[in-house]
C-alpha positions in Angstrom: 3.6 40.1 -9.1 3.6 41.6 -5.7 4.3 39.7 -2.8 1.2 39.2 -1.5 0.5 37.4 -4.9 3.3 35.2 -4.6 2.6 34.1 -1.2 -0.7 33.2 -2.4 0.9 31.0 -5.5 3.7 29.4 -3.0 0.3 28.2 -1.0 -1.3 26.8 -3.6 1.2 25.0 -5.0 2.0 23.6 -1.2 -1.4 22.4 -1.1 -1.6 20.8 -4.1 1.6 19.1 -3.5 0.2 18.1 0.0 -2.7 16.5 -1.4 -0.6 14.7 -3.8 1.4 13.1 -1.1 -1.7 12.3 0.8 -3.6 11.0 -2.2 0.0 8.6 -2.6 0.3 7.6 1.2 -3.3 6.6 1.3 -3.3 4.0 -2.3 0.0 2.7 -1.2 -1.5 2.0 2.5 -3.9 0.4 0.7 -1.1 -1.5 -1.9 0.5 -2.8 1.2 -2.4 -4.0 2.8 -4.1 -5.9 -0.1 -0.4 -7.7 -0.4 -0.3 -8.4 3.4 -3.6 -10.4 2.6 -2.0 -12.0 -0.5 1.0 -13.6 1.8 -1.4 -14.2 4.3 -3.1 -16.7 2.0 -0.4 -17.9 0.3 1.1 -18.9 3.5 -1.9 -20.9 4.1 -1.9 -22.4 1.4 1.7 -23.5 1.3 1.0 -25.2 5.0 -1.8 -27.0 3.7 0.1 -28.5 0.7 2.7 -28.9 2.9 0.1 -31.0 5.3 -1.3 -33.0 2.3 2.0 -34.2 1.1 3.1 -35.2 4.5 -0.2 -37.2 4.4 0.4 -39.0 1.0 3.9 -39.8 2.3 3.1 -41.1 5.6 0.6 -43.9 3.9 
């Protein structure tokens, strides 16, 4: 293997590993968002139980 050739193999395996890492960043972006949403909801939810029983136990 000359050096030229090894370059060429050090490359490629650089870019592979940097799509790898994209490919990870962009699905856990993703991860992260979609369980923002989740507490966003279950926050709301838990206020408006919260505001129900606070109804039943004022009457």
């Amino acid at each position: 293997m000359t050096v030229e050739e090894g370059a060429r193999y050090v490359a490629a395996v650089y870019a592979v590993i940097m799509a790898v890492l994209v490919a990870y960043y962009i699905i856990s972006s993703r991860r992260v968002s979609a369980l923002q949403r989740d507490v966003q909801l279950l926050e709301e939810e838990t206020r408006r139980r919260q505001a129900q029983a606070t109804e039943a136990g004022a009457e």
